[in-house]
N, C-alpha and C positions, 0 to 999 in steps of 0.2 A: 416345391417341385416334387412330382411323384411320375414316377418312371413303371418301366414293364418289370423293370430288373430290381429286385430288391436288394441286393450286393450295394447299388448304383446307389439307391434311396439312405443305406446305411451308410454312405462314403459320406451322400450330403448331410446327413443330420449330426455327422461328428464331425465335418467342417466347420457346418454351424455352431456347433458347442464349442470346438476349439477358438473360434473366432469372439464367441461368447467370454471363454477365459482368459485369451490373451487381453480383452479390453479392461477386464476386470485388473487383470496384474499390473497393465500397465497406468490404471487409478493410484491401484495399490502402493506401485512406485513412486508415483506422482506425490501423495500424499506422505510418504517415508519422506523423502527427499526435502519436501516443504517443511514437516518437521523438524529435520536435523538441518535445515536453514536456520531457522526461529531458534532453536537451542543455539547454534553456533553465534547466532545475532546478538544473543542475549548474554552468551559469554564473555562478548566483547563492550558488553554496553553500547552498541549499536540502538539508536531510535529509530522506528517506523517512517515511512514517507509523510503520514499523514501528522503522525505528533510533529514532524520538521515541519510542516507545511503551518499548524498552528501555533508554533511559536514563533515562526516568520513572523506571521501574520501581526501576533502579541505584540511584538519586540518593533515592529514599525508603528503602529499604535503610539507603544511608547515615545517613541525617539518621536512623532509627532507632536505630543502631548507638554514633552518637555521643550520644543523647541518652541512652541507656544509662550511654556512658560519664564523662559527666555529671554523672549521680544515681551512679553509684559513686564519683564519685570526688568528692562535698562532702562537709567534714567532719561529723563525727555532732552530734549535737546536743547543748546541754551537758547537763552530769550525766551523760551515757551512757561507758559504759567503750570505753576507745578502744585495752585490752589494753596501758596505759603502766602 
């Protein structure tokens, strides 16, 4: 924007910079903030979303693997040939 008045011209160009640095600070916080989340997380031995998510994932896995193992391995039923 360029005006007749240059007073006018310098009000908008340290708008613009000021709006320039508030977005910058408010990164800035952003970033602080997320920080001293993850230290705090870490303090408590808290795990991420995503390592929960993969050991769900593991741990059903398992429990299916074993309950497989399970049913293979009760004996058969009577009267059924057990290949004796």
């Amino acid at each position: 924007m360029h005006t007749q008045n240059p007073f006018l011209d310098e009000i908008a160009k340290l708008t613009t910079a000021a709006a320039g640095l508030a977005q910058a600070a408010g990164e800035e916080a952003k970033a602080a903030f997320r920080a001293q989340g993850d230290r705090f997380a870490a303090e408590l031995d808290l795990i991420r979303r995503d390592e929960f998510e993969a050991l769900k994932a593991e741990i059903a896995a398992l429990r299916s693997e074993v309950a497989a193992l399970k049913a293979s391995a009760q004996p058969s039923a009577p009267g059924t040939s057990t290949g004796e």
